[in-house]
C-alpha positions as CSV (number, residue, x, y, z in Angstrom):
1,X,-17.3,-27.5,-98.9
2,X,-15.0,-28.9,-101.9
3,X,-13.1,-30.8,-99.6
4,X,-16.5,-32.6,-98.3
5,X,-17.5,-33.3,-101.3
6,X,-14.1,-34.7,-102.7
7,X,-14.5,-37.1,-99.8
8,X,-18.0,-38.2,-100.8
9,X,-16.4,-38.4,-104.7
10,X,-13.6,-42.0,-104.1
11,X,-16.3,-43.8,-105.2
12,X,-17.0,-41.9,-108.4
13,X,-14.1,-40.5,-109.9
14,X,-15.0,-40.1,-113.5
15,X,-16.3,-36.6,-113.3
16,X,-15.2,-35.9,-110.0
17,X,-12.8,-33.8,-110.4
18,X,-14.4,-31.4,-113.0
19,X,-17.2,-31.1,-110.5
20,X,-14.7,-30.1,-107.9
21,X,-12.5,-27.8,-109.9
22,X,-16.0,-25.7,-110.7
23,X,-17.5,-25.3,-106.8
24,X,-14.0,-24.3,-105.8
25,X,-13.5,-21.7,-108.5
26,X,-17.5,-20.6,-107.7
27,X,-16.3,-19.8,-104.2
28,X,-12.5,-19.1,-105.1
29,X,-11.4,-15.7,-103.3
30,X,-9.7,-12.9,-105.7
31,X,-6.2,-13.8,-105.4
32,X,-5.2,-11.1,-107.5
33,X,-6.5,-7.5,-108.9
34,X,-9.0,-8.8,-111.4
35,X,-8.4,-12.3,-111.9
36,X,-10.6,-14.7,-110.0
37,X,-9.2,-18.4,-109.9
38,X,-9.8,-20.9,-107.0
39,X,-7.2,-21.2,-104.3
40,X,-6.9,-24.5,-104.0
41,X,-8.3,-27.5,-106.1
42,X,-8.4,-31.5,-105.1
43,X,-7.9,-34.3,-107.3
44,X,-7.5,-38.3,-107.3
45,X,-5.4,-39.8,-109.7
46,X,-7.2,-41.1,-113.1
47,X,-9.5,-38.1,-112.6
48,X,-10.2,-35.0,-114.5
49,X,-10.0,-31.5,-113.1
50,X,-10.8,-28.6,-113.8
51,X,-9.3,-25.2,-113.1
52,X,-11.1,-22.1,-113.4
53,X,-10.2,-18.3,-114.3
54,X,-12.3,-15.0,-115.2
55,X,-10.8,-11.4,-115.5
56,X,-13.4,-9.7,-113.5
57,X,-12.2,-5.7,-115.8
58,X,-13.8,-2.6,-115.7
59,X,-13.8,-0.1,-118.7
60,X,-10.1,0.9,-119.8
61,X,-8.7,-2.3,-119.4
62,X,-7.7,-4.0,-123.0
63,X,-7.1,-8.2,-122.5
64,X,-4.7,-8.8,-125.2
65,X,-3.4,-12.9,-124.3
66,X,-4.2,-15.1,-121.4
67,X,-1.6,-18.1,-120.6
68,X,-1.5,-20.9,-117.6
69,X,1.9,-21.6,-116.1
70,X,2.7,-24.6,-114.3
71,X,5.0,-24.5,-111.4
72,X,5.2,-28.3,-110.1
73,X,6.7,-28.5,-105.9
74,X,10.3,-30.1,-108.1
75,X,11.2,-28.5,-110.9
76,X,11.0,-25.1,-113.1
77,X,8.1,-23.1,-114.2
78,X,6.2,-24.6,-118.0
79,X,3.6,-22.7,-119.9
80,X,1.1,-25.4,-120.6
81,X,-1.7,-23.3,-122.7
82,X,-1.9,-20.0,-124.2
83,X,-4.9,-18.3,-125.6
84,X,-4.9,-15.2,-128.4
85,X,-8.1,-14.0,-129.6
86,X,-6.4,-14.0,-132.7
87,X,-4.5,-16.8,-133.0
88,X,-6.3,-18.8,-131.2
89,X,-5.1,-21.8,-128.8
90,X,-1.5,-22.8,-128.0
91,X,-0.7,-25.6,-126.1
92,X,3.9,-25.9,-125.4
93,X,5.6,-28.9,-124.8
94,X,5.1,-30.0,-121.3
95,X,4.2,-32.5,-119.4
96,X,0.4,-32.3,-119.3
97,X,0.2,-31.9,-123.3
98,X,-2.4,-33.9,-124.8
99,X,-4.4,-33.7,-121.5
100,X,-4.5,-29.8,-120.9
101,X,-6.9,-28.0,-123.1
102,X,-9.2,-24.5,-123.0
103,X,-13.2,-25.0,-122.0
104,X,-13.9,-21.6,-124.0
105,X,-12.0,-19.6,-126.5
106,X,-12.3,-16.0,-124.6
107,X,-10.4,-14.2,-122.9
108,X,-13.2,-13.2,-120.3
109,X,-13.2,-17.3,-119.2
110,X,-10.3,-19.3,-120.3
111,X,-10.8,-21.9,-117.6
112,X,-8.9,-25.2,-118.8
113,X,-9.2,-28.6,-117.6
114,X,-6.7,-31.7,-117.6
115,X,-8.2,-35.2,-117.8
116,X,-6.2,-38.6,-116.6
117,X,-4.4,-36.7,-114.0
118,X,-1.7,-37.8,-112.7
119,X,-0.1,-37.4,-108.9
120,X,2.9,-35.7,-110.0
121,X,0.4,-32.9,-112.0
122,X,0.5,-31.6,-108.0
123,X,2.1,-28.1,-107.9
124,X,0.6,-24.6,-108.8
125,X,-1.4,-23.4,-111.7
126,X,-0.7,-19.7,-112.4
127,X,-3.7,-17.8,-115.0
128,X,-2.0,-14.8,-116.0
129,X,-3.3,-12.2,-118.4
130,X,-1.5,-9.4,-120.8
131,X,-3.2,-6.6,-120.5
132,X,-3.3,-2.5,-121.3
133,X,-2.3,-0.4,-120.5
134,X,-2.1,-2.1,-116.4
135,X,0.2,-4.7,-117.7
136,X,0.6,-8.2,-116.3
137,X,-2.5,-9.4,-113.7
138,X,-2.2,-12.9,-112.3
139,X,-4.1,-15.9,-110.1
140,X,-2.7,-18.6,-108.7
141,X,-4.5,-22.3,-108.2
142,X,-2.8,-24.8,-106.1
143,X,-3.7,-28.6,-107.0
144,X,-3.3,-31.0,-104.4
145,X,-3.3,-34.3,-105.3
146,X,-5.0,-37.0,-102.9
147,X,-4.2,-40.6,-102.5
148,X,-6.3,-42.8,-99.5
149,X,-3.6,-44.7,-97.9
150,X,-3.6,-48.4,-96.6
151,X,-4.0,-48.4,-93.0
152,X,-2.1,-51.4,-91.0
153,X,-1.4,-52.0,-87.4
154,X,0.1,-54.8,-85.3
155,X,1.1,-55.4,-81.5
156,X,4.9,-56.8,-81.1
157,X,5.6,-59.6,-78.7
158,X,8.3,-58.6,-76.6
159,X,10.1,-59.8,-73.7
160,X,9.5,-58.7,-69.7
161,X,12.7,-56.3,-69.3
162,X,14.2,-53.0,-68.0
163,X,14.2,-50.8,-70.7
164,X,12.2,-49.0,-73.6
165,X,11.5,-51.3,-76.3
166,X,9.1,-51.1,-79.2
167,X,5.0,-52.7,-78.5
168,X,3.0,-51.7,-81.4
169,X,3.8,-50.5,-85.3
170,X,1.2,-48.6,-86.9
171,X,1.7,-47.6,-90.7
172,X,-0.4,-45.4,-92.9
173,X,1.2,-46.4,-96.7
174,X,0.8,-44.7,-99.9
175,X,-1.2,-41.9,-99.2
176,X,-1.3,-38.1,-100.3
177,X,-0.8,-36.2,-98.3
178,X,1.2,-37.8,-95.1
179,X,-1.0,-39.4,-92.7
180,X,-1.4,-38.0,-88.7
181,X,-0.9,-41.0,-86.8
182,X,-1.9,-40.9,-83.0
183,X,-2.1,-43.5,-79.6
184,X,-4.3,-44.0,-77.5
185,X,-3.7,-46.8,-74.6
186,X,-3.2,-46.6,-70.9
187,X,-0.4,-48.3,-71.3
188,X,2.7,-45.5,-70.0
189,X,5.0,-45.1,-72.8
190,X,6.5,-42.8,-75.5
191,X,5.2,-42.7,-79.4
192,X,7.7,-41.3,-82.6
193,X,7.0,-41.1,-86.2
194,X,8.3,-40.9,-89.1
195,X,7.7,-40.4,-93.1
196,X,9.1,-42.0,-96.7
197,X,8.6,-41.0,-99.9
198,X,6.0,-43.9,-101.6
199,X,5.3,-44.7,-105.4
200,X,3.8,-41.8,-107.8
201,X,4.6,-39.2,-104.9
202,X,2.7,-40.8,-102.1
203,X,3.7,-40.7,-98.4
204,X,4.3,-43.6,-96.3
205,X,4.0,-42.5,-92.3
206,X,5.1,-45.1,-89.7
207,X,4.5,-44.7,-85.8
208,X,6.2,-47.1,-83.3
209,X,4.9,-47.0,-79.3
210,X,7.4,-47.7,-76.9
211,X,7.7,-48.6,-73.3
212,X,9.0,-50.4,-70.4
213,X,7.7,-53.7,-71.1
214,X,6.1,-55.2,-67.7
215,X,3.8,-58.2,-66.7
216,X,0.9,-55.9,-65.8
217,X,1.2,-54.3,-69.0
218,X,0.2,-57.3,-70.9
219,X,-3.1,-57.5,-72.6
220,X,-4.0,-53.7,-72.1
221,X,-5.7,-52.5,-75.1
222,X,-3.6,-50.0,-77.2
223,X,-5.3,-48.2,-80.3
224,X,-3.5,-46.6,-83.1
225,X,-6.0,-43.3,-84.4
226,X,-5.0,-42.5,-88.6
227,X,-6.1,-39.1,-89.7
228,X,-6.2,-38.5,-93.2
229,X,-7.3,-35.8,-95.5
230,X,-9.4,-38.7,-97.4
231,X,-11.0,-40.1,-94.5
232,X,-14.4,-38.9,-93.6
233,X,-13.2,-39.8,-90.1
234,X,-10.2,-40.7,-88.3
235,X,-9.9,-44.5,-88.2
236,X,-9.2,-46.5,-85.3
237,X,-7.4,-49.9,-85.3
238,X,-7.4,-51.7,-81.8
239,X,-4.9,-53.8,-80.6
240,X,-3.5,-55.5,-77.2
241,X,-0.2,-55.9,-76.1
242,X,1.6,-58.8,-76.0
243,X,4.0,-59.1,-73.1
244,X,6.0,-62.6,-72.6
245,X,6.7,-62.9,-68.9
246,X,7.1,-65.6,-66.0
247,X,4.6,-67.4,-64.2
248,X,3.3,-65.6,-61.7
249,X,2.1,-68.4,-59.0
250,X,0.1,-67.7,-55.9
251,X,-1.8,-70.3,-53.5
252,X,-5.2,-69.6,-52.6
253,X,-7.8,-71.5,-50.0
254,X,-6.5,-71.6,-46.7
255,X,-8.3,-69.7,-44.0
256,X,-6.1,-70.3,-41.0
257,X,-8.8,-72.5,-39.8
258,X,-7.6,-76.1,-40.5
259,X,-8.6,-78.2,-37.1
260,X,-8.3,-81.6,-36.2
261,X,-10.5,-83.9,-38.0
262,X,-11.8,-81.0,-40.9
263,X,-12.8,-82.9,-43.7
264,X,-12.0,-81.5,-47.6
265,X,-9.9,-78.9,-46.9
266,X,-9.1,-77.5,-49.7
267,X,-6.0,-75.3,-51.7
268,X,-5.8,-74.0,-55.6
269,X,-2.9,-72.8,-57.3
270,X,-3.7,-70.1,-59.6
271,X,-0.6,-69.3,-62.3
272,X,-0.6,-66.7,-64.9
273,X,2.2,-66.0,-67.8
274,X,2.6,-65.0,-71.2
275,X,3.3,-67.9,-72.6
276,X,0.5,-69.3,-70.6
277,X,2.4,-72.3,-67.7
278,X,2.1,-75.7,-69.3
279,X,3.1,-77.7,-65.9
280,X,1.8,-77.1,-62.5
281,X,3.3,-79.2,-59.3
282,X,2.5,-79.4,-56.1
283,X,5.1,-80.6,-53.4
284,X,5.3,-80.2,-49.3
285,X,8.6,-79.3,-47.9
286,X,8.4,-82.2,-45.2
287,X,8.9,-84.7,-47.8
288,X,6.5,-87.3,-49.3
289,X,3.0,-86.1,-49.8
290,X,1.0,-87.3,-47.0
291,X,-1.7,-89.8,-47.7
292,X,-4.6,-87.5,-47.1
293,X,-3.9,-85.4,-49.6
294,X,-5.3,-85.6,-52.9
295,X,-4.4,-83.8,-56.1
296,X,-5.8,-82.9,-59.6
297,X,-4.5,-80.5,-61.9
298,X,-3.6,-77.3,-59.8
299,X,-6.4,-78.0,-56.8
300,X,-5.0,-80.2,-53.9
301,X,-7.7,-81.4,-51.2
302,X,-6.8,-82.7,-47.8
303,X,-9.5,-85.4,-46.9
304,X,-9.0,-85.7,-43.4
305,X,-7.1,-82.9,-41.1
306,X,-4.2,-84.6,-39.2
307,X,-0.6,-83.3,-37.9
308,X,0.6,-85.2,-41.0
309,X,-0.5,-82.4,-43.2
310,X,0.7,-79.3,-40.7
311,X,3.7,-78.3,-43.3
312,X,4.5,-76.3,-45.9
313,X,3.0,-76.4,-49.2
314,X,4.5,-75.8,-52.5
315,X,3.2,-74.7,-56.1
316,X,5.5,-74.5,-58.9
317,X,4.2,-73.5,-62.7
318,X,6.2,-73.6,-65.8
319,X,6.0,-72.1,-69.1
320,X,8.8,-71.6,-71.9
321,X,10.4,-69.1,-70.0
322,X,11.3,-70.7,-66.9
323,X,9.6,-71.1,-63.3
324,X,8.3,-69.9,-60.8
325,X,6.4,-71.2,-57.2
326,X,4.9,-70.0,-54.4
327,X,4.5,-71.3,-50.3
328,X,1.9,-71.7,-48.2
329,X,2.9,-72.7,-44.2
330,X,-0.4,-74.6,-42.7
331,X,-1.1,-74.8,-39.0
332,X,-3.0,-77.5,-37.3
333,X,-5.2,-76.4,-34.3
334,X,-7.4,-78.1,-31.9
335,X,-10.7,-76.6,-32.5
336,X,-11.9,-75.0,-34.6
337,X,-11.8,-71.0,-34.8
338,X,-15.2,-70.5,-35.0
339,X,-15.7,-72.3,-31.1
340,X,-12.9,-69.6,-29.5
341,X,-14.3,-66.5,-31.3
342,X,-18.0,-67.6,-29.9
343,X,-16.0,-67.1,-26.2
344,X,-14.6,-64.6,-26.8
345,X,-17.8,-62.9,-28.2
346,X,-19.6,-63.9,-25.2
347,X,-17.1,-62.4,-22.4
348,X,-16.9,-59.4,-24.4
349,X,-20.4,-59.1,-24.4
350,X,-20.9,-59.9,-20.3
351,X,-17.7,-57.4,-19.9
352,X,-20.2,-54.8,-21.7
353,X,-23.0,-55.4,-19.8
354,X,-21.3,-55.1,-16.5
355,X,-20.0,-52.4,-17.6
356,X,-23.6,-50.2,-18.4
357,X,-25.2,-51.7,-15.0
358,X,-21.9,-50.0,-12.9
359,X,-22.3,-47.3,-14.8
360,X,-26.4,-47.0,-14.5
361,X,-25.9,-47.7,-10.7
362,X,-23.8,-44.9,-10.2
363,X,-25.5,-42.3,-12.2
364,X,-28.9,-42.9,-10.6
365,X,-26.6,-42.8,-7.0
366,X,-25.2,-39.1,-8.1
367,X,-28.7,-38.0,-9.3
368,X,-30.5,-39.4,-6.3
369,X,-27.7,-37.4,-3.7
370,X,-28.6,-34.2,-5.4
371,X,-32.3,-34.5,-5.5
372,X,-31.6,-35.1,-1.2
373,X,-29.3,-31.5,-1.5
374,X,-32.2,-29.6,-3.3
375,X,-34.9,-31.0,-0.7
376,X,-32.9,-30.2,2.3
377,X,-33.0,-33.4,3.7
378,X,-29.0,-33.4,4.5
379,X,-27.6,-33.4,7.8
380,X,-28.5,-30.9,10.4
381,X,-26.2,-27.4,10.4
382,X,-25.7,-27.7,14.4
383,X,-25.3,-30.3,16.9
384,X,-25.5,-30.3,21.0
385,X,-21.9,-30.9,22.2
386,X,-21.6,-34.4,23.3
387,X,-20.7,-35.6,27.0
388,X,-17.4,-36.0,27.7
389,X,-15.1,-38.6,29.7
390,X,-13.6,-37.8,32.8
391,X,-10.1,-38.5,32.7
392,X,-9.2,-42.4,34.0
393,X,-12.7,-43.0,33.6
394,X,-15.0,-45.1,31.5
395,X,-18.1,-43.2,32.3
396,X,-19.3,-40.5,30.9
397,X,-18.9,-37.0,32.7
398,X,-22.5,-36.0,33.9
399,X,-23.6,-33.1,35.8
400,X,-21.8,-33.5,39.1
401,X,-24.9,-34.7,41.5
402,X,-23.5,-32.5,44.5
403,X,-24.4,-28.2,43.6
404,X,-21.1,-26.7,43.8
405,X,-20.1,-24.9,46.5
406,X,-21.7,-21.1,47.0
407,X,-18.3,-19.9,47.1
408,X,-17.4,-21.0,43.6
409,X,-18.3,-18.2,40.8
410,X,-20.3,-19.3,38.0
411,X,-18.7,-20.7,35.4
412,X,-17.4,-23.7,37.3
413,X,-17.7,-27.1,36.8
414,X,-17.3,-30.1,39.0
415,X,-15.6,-34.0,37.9
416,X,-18.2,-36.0,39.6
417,X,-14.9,-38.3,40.5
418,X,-12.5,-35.5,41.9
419,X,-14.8,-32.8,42.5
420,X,-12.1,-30.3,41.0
421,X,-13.3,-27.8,39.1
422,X,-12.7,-27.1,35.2
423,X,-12.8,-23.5,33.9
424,X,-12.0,-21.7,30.8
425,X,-15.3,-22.8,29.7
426,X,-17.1,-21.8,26.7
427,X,-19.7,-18.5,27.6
428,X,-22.8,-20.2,26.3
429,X,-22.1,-23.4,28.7
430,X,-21.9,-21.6,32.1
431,X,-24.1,-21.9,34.5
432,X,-25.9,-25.2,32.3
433,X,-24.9,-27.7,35.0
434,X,-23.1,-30.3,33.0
435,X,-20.0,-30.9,33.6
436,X,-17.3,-30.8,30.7
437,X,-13.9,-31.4,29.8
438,X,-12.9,-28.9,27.0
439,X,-14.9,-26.4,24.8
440,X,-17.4,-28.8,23.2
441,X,-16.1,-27.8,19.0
442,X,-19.4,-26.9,17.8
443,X,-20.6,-23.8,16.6
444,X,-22.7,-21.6,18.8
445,X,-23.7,-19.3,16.6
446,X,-25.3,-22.1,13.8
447,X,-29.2,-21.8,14.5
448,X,-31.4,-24.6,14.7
449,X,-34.9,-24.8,12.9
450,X,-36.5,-22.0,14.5
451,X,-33.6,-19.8,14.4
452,X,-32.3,-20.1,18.0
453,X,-28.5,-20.6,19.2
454,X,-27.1,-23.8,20.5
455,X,-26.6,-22.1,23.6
456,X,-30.2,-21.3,23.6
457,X,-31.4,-23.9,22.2
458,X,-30.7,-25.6,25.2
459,X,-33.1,-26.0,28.0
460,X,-31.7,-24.9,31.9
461,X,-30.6,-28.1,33.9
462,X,-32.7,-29.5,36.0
463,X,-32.3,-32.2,38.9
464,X,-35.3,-33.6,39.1
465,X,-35.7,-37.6,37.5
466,X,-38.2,-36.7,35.2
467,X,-36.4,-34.0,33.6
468,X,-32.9,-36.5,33.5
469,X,-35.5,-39.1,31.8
470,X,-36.8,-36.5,29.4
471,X,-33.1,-35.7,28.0
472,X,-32.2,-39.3,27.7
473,X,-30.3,-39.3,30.8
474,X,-30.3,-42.7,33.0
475,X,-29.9,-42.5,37.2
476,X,-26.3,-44.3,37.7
477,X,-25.7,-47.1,39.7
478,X,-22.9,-45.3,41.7
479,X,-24.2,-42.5,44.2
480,X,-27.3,-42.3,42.4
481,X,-25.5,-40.2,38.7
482,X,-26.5,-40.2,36.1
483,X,-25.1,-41.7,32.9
484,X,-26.0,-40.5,29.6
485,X,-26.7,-43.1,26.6
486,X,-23.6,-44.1,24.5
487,X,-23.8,-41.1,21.4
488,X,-22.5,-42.3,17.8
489,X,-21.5,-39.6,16.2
């Protein structure tokens, strides 16, 4: 709370410090057994303080002298006042006599004050009493002396370079005590401090920031934050660094896209440095600048798109440091880029739709096969077994149109050409009448619709025409056979 209110008192130092001197003491803690002093007191210079002290006794204590001993931080211990309630005030030879003196002539409160103080009056203030039959009883005040300092800072130019070099100086001058002196920046780099001794026993705290000085460092903001016992706040004094470095060139405007007979086309050269470039040139590594090509001040225009301007361009920017320049290779085409990226966009865009309509086709293909399997409308499970050729023949082997001999057992099958019989053959084709040259291939135990064999399923052989007709079976031209239609299987 004193230390508030010494903040709110740089404006009004008059009676300041008396004011101070009696809220400290108020809330001063008991430093010793009865004595009650404040523990710490704050003062400006040219201000009057006051320093407090009571003997807070019980009964059976005698006060017999009280006396205030200065012990500055240089220097040995000086009575500066002594009080006898018989002999009244005393005041040694020191260096606060004539400005030290008693507020009340009693031994209960012999609180003192010292006017036009001065900043080497800092130090402790020891109240000590005689008494009986406890002896000596003591309470110590320590008075600090303030001084607000003068807060300066400045960014220092410096050169683009490889190592650590100092970018801003920040001093806090004069003050009491030392100053705390921070950085804040974002800006990588390391920050030191130091202190001197200043006039009347002030402090004078400097803090450098260091770093790697760089071209992307330049112009970042950099703050130095002062902290001060007198400052209802810290203050902040903003800066930006100030990094000299070489031009830093780069060509902008060309989009790959310069055609034959493009009007206005168009480059800039952008260069930035600390100094800022003075002298920007533009020059083509081909040789002369060609006639189509305009320039003014660090824009160059090509009016009209020939081969005379597909080269190399060149930007060079200067500043008190030296030069620098950057290249930009232009390419002349036929037509323009939009025009081929509209083809390709459009074969892409067929190649995509072909693409779904394959893919649609043969997913309504697969789905429409198995919506045939689940309706049973596949192939059928068993097939007749188809005529076969006799061998050396084109014709197709038919029941032979002689009935074979009595004397040959069932079973037996007649070439219609040869007349020799075929055996071996398959149980469910004997005694059918058709004449066949190996086991047909087809399983006889598959059933058809209604659940019969293959061998059953077929009906007994009959000679007559209209039974022939019915099965399909056609009267041949040679010794009245018959020929059965061609079968596709």
């Amino acid at each position: 709370m004193a230390r508030d209110y010494a903040g709110k008192c740089l404006d009004f130092r008059k009676n300041c410090g008396l004011s101070i001197g009696l809220i400290i003491f108020i809330i001063g803690d008991v430093t010793g057994q009865h004595v009650k002093v404040a523990e710490e007191v704050e003062s400006y210079p040219g201000q009057m303080v006051e320093l407090g002290c009571q003997f807070m006794g019980t009964g059976g204590i005698e006060l017999t002298q009280v006396s205030w001993i200065w012990e500055p931080k240089e220097g040995q211990r000086e009575n500066i006042a002594v009080y006898h309630p018989q002999f009244g005030a005393s005041y040694p030879d020191s260096a606060l006599k004539g400005r030290v003196s008693f507020l009340h002539s009693s031994l209960d409160n012999p609180s003192i004050q010292i006017t036009g103080v001065r900043m080497t009056d800092e130090g402790k203030y020891v109240c000590e009493y005689a008494t009986y039959p406890s002896g000596n009883e003591q309470g110590t005040t320590t008075l600090v002396m303030l001084a607000k300092p003068r807060n300066t800072a400045s960014a220092v130019t410096v050169t683009e370079g490889a190592a650590p070099v100092v970018v801003a100086h920040c001093e806090s001058a004069d003050g009491r005590p030392g100053a705390h002196i921070s950085w804040e920046t974002e800006a990588p780099g390391e920050e030191s401090s130091s202190s001197r001794a200043g006039a009347e026993n002030t402090v004078t705290v400097v803090s450098e920031y260091r770093l790697v000085p760089t071209a992307k460092d330049d112009g970042k903001d950099i703050t130095c934050v002062i902290t001060h016992r007198t400052q209802g706040a810290p203050e902040s004094l903003p800066m930006k660094l100030s990094i000299e470095y070489l031009p830093q060139v780069r060509i902008e405007g060309y989009d790959s896209d310069w055609y034959r007979g493009r009007t206005d086309a168009t480059l800039v050269c952008l260069a930035t440095g600390n100094p800022e470039p003075t002298n920007i040139t533009w020059t083509v590594v081909s040789g002369p600048m060609p006639d189509s090509v305009q320039i003014r001040e660090n824009t160059l225009t090509v009016r009209h798109v020939d081969e005379a301007v597909n080269t190399t361009f060149t930007c060079e920017a200067q500043n008190r440091l030296g030069a620098s320049k950057h290249q930009v290779t232009t390419f002349i085409t036929e037509k323009p880029m939009v025009d081929i990226a509209i083809g390709t966009i459009i074969g892409a865009v067929i190649g995509v739709l072909l693409l779904l309509v394959i893919i649609i086709v043969a997913i309504f293909m697969i789905r429409k096969q198995r919506q045939n399997a689940e309706n049973g409308d596949g192939p059928p499970k068993y097939k007749p077994p188809p005529p076969v050729k006799a061998e050396g023949s084109t014709e197709m082997l038919n029941k032979s149109q002689d009935p074979p001999p009595e004397s040959q057992p069932l079973g037996h099958k007649y070439y219609e050409t040869t007349g020799e019989p075929v055996t071996d053959l398959d149980a469910n084709e004997e005694g059918n009448g058709y004449t066949v040259g190996a086991p047909s291939g087809w399983d006889d135990s598959a059933q058809g619709p209604n659940g019969e064999t293959a061998s059953e399923a077929l009906p007994p052989y009959s000679h007559t025409p209209e039974h022939e007709a019915s099965r399909g079976l056609s009267p041949s031209a040679r010794d009245g056979s018959f020929v059965s239609p061609a079968m596709y299987v």
